[in-house]
C-alpha positions as CSV (number, residue, x, y, z in Angstrom):
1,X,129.2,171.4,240.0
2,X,132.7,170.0,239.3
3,X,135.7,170.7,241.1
4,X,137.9,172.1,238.6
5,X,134.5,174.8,237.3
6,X,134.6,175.4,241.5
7,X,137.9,176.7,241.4
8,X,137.7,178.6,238.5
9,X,134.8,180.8,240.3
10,X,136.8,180.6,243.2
11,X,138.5,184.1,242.3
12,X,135.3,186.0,241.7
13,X,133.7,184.6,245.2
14,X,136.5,186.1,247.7
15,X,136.5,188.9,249.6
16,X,138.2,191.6,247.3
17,X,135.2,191.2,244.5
18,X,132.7,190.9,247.1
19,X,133.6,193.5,249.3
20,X,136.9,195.7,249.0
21,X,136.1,196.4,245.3
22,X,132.6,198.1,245.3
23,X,133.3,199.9,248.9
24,X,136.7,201.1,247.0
25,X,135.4,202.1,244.1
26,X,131.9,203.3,245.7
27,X,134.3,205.8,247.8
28,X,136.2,206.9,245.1
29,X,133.9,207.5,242.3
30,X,131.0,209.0,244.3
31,X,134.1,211.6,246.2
32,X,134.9,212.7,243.0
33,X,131.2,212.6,241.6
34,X,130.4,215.0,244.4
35,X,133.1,217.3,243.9
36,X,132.2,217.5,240.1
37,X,128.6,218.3,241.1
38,X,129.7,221.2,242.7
39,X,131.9,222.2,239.8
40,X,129.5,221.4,237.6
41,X,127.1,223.8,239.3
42,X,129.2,226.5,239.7
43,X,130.5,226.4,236.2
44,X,126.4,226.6,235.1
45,X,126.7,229.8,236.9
46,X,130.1,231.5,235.6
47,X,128.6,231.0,231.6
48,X,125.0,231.8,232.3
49,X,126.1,235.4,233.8
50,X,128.4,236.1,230.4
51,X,125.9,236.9,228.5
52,X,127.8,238.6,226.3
53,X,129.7,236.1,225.2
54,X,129.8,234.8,221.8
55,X,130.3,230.9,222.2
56,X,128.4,230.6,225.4
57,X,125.8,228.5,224.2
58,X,128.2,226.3,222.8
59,X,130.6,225.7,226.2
60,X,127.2,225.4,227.9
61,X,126.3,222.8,225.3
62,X,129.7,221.6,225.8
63,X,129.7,221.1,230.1
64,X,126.2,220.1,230.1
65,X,127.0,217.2,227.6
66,X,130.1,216.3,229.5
67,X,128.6,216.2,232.9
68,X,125.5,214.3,231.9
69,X,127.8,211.5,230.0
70,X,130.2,211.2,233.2
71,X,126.4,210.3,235.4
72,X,125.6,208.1,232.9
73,X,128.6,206.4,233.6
74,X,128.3,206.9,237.1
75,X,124.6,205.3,237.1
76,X,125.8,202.3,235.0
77,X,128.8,201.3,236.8
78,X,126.8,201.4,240.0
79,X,124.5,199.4,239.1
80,X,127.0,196.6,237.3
81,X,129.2,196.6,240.5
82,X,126.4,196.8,243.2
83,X,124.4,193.3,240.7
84,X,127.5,191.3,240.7
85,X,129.0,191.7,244.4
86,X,125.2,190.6,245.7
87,X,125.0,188.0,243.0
88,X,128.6,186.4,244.4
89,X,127.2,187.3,247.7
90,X,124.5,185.2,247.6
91,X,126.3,182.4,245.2
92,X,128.7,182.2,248.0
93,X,125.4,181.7,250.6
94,X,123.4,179.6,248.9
95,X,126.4,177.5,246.9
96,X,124.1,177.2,243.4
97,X,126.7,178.8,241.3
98,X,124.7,178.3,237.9
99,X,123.8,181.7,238.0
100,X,127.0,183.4,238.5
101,X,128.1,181.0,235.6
102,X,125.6,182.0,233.4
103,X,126.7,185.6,234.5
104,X,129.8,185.6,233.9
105,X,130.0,183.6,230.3
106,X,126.6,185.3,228.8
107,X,124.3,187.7,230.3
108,X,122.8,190.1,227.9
109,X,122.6,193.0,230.6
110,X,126.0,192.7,231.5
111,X,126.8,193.1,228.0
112,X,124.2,195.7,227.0
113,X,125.9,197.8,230.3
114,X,129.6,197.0,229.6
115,X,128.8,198.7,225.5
116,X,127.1,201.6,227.2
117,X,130.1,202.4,229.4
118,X,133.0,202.0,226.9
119,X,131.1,203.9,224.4
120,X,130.3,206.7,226.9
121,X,133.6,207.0,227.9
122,X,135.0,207.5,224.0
123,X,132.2,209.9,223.8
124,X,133.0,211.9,226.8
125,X,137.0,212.3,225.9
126,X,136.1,213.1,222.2
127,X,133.6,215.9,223.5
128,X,136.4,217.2,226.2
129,X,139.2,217.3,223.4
130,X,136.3,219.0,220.9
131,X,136.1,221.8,223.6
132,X,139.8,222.2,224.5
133,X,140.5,221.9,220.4
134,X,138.3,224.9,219.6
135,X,139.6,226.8,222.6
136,X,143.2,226.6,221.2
137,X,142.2,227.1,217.8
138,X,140.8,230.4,218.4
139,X,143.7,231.2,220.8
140,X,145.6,230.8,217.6
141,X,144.0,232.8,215.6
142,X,142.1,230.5,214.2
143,X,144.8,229.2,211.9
144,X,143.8,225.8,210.0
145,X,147.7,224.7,210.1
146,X,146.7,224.0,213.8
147,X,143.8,223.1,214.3
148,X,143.3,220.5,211.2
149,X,146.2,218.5,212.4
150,X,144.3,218.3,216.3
151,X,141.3,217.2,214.7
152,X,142.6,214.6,212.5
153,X,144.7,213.5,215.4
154,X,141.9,213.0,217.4
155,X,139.6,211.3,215.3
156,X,141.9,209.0,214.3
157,X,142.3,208.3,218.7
158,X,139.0,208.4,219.1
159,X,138.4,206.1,216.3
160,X,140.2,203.2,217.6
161,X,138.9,204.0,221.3
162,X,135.3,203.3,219.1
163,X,136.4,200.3,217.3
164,X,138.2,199.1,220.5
165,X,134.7,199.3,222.8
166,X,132.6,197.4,220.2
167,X,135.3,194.7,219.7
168,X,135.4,194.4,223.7
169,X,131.7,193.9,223.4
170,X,131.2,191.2,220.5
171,X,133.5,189.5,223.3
172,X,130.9,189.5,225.7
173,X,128.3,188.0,223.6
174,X,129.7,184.6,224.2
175,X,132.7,184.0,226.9
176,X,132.3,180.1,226.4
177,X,134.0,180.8,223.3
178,X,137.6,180.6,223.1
179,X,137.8,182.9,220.4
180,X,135.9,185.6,222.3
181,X,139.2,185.8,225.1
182,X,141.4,186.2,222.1
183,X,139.6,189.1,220.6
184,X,139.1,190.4,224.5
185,X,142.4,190.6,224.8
186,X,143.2,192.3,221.8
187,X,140.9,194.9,222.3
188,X,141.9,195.2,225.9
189,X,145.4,196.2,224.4
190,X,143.7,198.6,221.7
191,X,141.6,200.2,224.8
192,X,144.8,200.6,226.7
193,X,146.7,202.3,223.8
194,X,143.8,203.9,222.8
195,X,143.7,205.9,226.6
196,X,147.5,206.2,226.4
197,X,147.1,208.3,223.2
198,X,144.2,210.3,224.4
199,X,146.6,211.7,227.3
200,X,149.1,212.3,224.7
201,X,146.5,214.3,222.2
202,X,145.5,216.1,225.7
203,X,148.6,217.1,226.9
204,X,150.0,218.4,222.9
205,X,146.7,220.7,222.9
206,X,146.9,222.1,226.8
207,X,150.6,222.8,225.7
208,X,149.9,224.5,222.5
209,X,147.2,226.9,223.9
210,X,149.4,227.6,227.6
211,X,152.5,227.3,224.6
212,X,150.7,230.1,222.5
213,X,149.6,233.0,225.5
214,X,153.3,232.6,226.9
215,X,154.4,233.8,223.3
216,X,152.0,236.2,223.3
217,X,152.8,237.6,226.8
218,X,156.9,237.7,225.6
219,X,156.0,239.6,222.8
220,X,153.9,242.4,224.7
221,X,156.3,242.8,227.4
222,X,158.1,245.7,226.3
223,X,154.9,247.8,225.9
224,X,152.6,246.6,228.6
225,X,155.2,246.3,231.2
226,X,156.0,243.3,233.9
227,X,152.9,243.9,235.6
228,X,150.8,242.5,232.6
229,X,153.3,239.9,232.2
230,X,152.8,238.7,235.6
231,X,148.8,238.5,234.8
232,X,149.2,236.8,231.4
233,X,151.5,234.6,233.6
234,X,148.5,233.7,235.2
235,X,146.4,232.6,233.1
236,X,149.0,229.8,231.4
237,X,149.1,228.8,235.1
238,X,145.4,228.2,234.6
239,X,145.5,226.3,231.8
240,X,148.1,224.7,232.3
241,X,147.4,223.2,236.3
242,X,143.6,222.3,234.8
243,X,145.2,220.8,231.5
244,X,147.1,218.3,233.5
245,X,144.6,216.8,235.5
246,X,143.1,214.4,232.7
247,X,146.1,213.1,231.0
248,X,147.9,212.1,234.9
249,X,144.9,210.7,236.4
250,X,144.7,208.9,232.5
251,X,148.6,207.6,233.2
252,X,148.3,206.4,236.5
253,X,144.3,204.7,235.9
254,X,146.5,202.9,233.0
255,X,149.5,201.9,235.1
256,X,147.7,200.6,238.0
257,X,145.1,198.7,235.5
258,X,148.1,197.0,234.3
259,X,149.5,196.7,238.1
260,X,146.3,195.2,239.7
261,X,144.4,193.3,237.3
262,X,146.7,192.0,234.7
263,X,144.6,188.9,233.5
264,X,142.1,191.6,232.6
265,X,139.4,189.5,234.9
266,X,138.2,192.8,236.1
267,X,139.4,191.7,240.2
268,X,141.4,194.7,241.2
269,X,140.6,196.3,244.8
270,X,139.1,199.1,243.4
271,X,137.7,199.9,239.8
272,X,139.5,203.1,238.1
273,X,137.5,203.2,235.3
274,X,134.9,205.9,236.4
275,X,137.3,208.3,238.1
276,X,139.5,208.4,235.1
277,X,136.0,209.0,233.0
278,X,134.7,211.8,235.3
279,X,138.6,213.7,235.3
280,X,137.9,214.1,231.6
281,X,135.0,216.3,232.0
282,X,136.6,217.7,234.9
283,X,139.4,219.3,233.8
284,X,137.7,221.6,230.9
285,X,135.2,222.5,232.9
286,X,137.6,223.7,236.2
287,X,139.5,225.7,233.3
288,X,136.0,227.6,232.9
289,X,135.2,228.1,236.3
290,X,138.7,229.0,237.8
291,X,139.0,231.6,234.8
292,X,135.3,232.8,235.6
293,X,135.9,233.0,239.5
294,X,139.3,234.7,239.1
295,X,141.0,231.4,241.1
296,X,144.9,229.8,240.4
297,X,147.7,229.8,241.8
298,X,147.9,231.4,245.5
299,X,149.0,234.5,244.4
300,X,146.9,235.2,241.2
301,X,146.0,238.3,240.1
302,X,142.2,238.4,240.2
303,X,141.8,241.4,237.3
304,X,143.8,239.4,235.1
305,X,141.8,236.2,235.2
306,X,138.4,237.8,235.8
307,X,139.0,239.2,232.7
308,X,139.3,235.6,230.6
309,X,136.7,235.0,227.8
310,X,136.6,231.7,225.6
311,X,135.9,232.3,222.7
312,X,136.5,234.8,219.6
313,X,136.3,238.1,219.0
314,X,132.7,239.8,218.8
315,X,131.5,241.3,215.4
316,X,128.8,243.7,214.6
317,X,128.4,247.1,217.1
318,X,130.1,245.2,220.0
319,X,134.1,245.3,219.3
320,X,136.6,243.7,221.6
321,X,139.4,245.4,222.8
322,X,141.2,241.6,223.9
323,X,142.2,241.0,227.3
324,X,145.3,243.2,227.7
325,X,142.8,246.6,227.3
326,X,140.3,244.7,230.1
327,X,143.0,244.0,232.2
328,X,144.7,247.7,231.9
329,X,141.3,249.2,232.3
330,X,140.4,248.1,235.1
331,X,143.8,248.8,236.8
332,X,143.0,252.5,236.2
333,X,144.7,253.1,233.3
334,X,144.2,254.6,230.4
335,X,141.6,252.5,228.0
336,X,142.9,253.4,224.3
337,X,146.5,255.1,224.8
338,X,148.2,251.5,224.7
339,X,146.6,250.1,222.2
340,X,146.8,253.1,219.9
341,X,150.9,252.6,220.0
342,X,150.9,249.0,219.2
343,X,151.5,247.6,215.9
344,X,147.9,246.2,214.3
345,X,149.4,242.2,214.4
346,X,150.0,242.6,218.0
347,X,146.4,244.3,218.7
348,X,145.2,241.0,216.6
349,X,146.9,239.0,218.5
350,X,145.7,240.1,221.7
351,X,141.9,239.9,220.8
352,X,142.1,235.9,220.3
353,X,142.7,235.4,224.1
354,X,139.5,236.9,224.8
């Protein structure tokens, strides 16, 4: 092999690709697989005991598609990371470097797993910001004005997140080509503001549905008193601490992208990619379970948030009486006195947080 083709490999056969980076990101993205295991199980539990609820098969469609996306992702980038650290592994042992080469510049499995993974992971934010879309839409009282302008915002993101993943992979096909760096590079930057925007859609609709309760709660205060101000209180803290996990983990995945692999050669210490994935089907899914277990802030009120639904108001025989008469209930008061003395757009109101 010739010198100068030597030390262009040279970068893909030190230590950081060899070892640091798959022990890194093997530490990282199996922790946090782990803990959304557990999540995962426990939030299984929290929807299959409401069976009363009206949209439980759909947020069990919902978390089961999430979490089964985020292993794919988790099985694929395992197996990508664990073939090329022993294939520079033993490049580096045996010194016959055709294979990396042929590797690295056309390798139809490689390229076949790098589609799977981009596409998986514009699947897996479109079906997180699906759920947290029809959550707020209902909170709002299902009023088109909000959430036509979410779902047109979003497909539009999601959109270029798609076109972005399959222009990354036509660059794959061929990295002899000098073309394919130029298109890589473009849709690198596409990918990156395509994840940039996602955080931004994410954060617009946590605010909007914490944005919408908190108006609620100020509206309610006068009748229901501090004490169920304090417990509405407690659910925005819900939303809002679980609605932020996603778009920061998003920010800082993209800042240190840019920090520790800015020639996009895919050599930092440690791989972000499937973290930032997983903390997209994380954070809906902790919003379920923490609202199902009666968990936030340290000094929650557990009748308040025991008392969460998702979902909308139930028709037929079985009427809601919204959150505020759940919550009232079971503090011992009376179950109809309240709700008898409020105006009929307030009583509306309070059935859509249900």
């Amino acid at each position: 092999m010739s010198r100068s083709a030597e030390e262009r490999l040279a970068p893909f056969l030190s230590a950081k690709p060899i070892i640091v980076q798959p022990i890194s990101t093997f530490s990282a993205m199996f922790l946090v697989y782990g803990l959304y295991i557990a999540l995962f199980a426990t939030c299984m539990n929290v929807l299959w005991k409401k069976t009363s609820q009206n949209n439980r098969g759909l947020y069990l469609g919902w978390t089961i598609s999430l979490f089964t996306m985020a292993t794919v992702i988790v099985i694929f980038e395992t197996i990508g990371l664990l073939r090329q650290s022993l294939m520079a592994f033993w490049t580096v042992k045996s010194e016959d470097y055709r294979e990396l080469i042929q590797y690295l510049s056309n390798d139809n499995l490689k390229t076949a797993s790098s589609a799977i993974l981009l596409i998986a992971a514009v699947l897996i934010n479109a079906t997180a910001d699906s759920m947290l879309i029809h959550r707020c839409y209902i909170i709002w009282g299902s009023q088109k004005r909000i959430g036509i302008p979410l779902v047109l915002g979003c497909f539009v993101v999601h959109s270029v997140g798609f076109a972005s993943a399959v222009m990354i992979r036509i660059s794959f096909v061929n990295r002899n080509n000098p073309s394919s760096f130029e298109l890589l590079d473009k849709a690198s930057r596409m990918s990156d503001g395509y994840f940039a925007a996602n955080a931004a859609i994410n954060g617009v609709i946590t605010l909007l549905t914490a944005g919408r309760i908190w108006y609620i709660t100020r509206r309610i205060r006068a009748t229901m008193g501090q004490q169920i101000d304090q417990r509405y209180k407690t659910i925005v803290a819900i939303i809002l601490e679980s609605g932020v996990i996603y778009p920061t983990v998003l920010i800082i995945g993209i800042i240190l992208h840019q920090v520790l692999d800015p020639d996009k050669m895919g050599l930092a210490p440690i791989d972000l990619f499937p973290i930032v994935t997983q903390a997209a089907g994380i954070a809906p899914t902790l919003i379920i379970v923490r609202a199902g277990l009666g968990k936030t802030v340290e000094h929650a009120d557990e009748q308040a948030v025991s008392s969460m639904k998702f979902g909308s108001v139930s028709g037929g025989t079985q009427k809601s009486t919204g959150i505020l008469s759940q919550i009232r209930f079971r503090a011992g008061g009376s179950s109809n006195s309240g709700d008898d003395s409020d105006t009929p757009s307030l009583k509306d109101e309070r059935s859509r947080i249900v």
